[in-house]
TORVOMI-46236 format. One record per residue (C-alpha): x, z, y; residue in three letters. Coordinates in steps of 0.5 Angstrom, whole numbers, plus 500, padded with zeros to 3 digits. Last residue first. Layout:
BEGIN
XZYAla ...
end
This chain:
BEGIN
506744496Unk 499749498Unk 494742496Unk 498741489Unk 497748488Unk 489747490Unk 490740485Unk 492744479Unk 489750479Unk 482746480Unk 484742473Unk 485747470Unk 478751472Unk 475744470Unk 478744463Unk 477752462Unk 469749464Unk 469743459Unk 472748454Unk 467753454Unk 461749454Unk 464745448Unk 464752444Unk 457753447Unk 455747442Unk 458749438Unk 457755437Unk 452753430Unk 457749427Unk 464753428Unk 458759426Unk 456756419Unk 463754417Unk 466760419Unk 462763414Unk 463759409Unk 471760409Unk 468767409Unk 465766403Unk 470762400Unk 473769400Unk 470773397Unk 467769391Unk 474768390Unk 476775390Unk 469776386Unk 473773381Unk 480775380Unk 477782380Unk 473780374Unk 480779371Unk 483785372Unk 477788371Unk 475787364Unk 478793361Unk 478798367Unk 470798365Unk 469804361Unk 476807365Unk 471808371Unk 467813367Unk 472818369Unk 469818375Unk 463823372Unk 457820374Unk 451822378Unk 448815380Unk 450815387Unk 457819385Unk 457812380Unk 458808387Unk 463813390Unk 467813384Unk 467805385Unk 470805392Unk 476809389Unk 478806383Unk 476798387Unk 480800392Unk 486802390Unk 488804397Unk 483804401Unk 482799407Unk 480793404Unk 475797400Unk 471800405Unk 466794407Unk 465793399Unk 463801399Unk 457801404Unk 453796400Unk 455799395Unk 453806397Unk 446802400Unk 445798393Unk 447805389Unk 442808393Unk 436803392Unk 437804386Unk 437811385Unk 431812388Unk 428807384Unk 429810378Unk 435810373Unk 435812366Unk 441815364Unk 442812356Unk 450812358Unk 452806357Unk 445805361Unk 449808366Unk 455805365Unk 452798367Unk 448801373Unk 455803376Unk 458796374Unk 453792377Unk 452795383Unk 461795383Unk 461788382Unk 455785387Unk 459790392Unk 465786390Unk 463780390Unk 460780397Unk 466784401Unk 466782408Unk 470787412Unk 477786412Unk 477778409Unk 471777413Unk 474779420Unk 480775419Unk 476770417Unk 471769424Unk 476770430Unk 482767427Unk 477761424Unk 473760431Unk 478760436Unk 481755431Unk 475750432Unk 474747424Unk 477741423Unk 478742416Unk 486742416Unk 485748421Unk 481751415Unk 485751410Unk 491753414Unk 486760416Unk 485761408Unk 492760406Unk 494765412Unk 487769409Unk 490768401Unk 494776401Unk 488779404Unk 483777400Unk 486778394Unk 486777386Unk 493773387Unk 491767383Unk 484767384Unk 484767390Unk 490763390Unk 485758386Unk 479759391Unk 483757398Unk 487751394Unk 479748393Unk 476749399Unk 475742401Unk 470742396Unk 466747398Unk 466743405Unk 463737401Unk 458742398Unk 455745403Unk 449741404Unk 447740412Unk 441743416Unk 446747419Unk 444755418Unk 438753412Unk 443750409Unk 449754409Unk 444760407Unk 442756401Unk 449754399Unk 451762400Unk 445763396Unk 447759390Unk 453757389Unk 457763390Unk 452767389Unk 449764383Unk 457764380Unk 458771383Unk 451774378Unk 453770372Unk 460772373Unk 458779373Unk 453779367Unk 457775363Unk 462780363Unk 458786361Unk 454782356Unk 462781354Unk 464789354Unk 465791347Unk 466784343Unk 471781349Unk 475787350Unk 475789342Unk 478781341Unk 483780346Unk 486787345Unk 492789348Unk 491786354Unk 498786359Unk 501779356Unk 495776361Unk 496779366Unk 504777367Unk 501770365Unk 496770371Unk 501772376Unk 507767373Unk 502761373Unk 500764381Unk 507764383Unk 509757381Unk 503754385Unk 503758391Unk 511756393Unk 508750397Unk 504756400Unk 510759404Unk 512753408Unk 505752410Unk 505759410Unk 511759415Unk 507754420Unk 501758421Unk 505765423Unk 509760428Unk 501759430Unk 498766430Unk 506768435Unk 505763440Unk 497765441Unk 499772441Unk 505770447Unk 500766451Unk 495771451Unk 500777454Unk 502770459Unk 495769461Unk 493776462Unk 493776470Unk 489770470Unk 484772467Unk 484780466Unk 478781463Unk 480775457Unk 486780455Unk 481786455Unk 477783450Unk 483781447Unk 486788446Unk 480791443Unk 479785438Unk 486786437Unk 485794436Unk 479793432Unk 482789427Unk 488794427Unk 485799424Unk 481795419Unk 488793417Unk 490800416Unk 497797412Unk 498801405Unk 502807403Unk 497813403Unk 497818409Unk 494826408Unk 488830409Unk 487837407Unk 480840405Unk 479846400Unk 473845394Unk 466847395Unk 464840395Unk 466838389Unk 462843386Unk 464846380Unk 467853382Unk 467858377Unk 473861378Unk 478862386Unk 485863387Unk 487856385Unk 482852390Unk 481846387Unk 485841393Unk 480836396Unk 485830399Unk 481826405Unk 485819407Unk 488816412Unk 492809413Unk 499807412Unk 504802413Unk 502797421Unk 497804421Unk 503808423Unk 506803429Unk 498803431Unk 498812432Unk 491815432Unk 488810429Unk 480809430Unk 477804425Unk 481809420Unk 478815422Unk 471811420Unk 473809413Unk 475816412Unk 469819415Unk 466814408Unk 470816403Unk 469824405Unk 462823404Unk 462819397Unk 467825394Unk 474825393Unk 480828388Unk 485822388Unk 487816382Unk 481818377Unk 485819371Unk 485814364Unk 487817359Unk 481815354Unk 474815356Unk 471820351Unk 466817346Unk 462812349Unk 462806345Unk 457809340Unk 452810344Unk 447807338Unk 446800342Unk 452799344Unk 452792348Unk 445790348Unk 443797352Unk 450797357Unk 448790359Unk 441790360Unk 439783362Unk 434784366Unk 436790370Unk 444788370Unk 441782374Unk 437785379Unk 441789382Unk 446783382Unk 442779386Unk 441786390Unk 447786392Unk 450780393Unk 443779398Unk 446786402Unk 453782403Unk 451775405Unk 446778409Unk 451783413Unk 456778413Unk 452772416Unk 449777422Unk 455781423Unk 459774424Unk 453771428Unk 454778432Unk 461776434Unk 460769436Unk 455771441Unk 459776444Unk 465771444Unk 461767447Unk 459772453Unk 467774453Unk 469767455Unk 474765450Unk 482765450Unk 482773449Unk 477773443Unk 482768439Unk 488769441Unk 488777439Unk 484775433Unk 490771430Unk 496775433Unk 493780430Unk 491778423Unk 497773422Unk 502778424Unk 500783419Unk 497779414Unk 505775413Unk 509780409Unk 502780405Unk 504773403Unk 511772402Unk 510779397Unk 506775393Unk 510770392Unk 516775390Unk 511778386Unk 509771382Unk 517770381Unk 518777378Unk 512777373Unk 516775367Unk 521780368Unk 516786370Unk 511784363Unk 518785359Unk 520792363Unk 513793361Unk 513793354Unk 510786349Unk 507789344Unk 510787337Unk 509781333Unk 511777339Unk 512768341Unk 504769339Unk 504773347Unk 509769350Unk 504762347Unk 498765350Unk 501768356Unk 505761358Unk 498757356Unk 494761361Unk 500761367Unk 501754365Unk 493753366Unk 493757373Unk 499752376Unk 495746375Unk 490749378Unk 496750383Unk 498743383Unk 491740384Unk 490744390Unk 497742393Unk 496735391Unk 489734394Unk 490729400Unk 496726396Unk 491725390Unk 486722395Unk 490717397Unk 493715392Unk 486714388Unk 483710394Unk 490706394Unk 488705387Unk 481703389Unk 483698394Unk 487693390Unk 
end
């Protein structure tokens, strides 16, 4: 009789995860059967309808980033000591940095073993010209990173809740022979899209002062933290949805390729390439950087995270499952002071699968290309991807812009990018997973290594508590 209720309570703990896996299977199986149902190619008014339901849910959830990010960080570092938080902080820039530099570099190493672009075309045949596809904007390397930089400090936080900043290079229509990029007229405009690396810093900003200011900021602190944990219960109402939104997302993109069999012919050693390279991290190093900061195997954490990693999958964002990923987490036990402080951050900065997708991607195409690459170009593809991945959560269209900055690096026309644009789709919903149980994993690790002090702070926030109590008591 125990192992029946052993099952029963394992099945009921795991429900929503089970429900979602199976919600991705449905999704395959509704692609596959929609696609045999037609012998013409299915248009995108079709592919909108059936995708309906799926945006919808997403929609749910990025209408629930905004809140969540600001109220989380706001609360967290305004409810803890301004030393701890210091700690904390750098631990978060140290665990990013070495997960972000390692997913590089595998991924460097990978695609120069393997060599994709030589196995999969041979004679150079496969490029001819790269099709209809347009680079979204004009833009140099450069100009993508001072953007980003302007983007850290918003001029205005109302706008920065819906756009963000950007660099337009006009061609100079009263000019001939000019070829360089470089010489090209600067305007700047606003896209459509939440700064959210401007309103990090603002709410790391705003609690640092709240924790400065005591007693005095109590009830500012009291209202962030109100506002994070009512954001909580709406995606635990909102998540329940995930099951049925995630199987109409991936049929929808499913009915999207022309082409199974010339995509998987032309571009498989690519394919496997970067999958190979996000299962090692994923599995591998993250595993061995976990161990080696906890002295505990991470597999029973990793195996709590299973509804994380299938929205990942399912919505291909980051963002869109951090309130996911935060409920997770909670349900773990992980100290909340710790995860609204810790995620949010990492899901706008910490990009360990795409940084190993776009250094991937660009050596890929040079070789597609017969380029050969020397050192020098390696090591500056690794930096500009490095740099590129913290990029991307706040520039529209990322993985177009981010990747002409690394094929810049390599002296690549942006164009290339319509090389790749095939499997993208799906390699995006990869590399968001990878991103994402990294920094799940990452709270993880720091909960664990700060808890100590985390325990120190409580204990002293406690004792002030109970002095505030007793000197009122005294003055009645």
């Amino acid at each position: 009789m125990a192992r029946p209720k052993r099952w029963k309570s394992c099945m009921s703990e795991n429900l929503l995860t089970l429900l979602t896996v199976a919600g991705v299977l449905a999704g395959v199986a509704l692609g596959f059967i929609l696609r045999a149902s037609k012998t013409t190619p299915w248009t995108q008014r079709e592919i909108m309808y059936v995708n309906f339901a799926g945006d919808l849910f997403l929609r749910m959830l990025k209408a629930l980033i905004l809140p969540l990010i600001v109220g989380s960080i706001v609360a967290a570092i305004g409810s803890l000591d301004l030393s701890l938080s210091g700690k904390i902080g750098m631990r978060s820039v140290y665990y990013y940095g070495t997960t972000t530099i390692t997913a590089v570099t595998l991924g460097i190493i990978l695609v120069l073993l393997i060599r994709p672009g030589v196995i999969s075309d041979p004679n150079g045949v496969f490029i001819t010209e790269p099709g209809d596809y347009k680079p979204p904007r004009n833009i140099t390397t450069t100009d993508t990173l001072l953007d980003l930089v302007r983007n850290i400090f918003p001029s205005n936080l109302v706008q920065a809740c819906t756009k963000y900043y950007q660099t337009d290079l006009i061609y100079p229509k009263n000019m001939t022979g000019v070829e360089s990029m470089y010489d090209w007229k600067i305007s700047h405009s606003y896209g459509d899209g939440t700064n959210t690396l401007g309103l990090v810093i603002f709410g790391i900003i705003m609690g640092i002062t709240i924790g400065k200011m005591g007693e005095q900021g109590k009830p500012l602190l009291d209202f962030f933290t109100s506002l994070a944990d009512a954001m909580m219960i709406i995606t635990n109402w909102v998540i329940w949805i995930s099951p049925l939104g995630v199987m109409f997302l991936v049929a929808s993109k499913l009915l999207e390729i022309n082409d199974f069999g010339a995509v998987v012919g032309t571009l498989g050693w690519y394919f496997m390439t970067v999958l190979l390279g996000l299962f090692i991290h994923g599995f591998g190093t993250l595993s061995v950087i976990y161990f080696v900061c906890t002295r505990e195997l991470p597999f029973k954490a990793i195996s709590q995270m299973g509804q994380v990693a299938v929205t990942a999958f399912g919505t291909a964002s980051s963002s869109a499952t951090l309130p996911i990923t935060l409920q997770c987490l909670d349900d773990m036990g992980l100290d909340p002071r710790i995860t609204r402080f810790v995620v949010p951050i990492g899901a706008t900065i910490n990009m360990d699968g795409t940084a190993l997708y776009e250094a991937v991607a660009a050596i890929f195409i040079s070789q597609v290309r017969g380029i050969e690459m020397s050192l020098s170009k390696v090591i500056g593809v690794s930096v500009t991807a490095t740099a590129a991945s913290i990029g991307a959560a706040g520039i529209p269209q990322a993985g177009l812009v981010t990747m002409v900055m690394v094929l810049d690096t390599v002296g690549l026309p942006a164009e290339d990018v319509s090389i790749i644009i095939a499997v993208d789709w799906l390699l995006d919903r990869f590399r968001t997973t990878i991103n994402v149980v990294c920094d799940a994993l990452g709270a993880c690790i720091i909960e664990k290594m700060s808890r100590g002090e985390l325990d120190a702070a409580t204990a002293k926030q406690q004792e002030e508590a109970v002095e505030l109590t007793h000197l009122s008591k005294t003055e009645v």
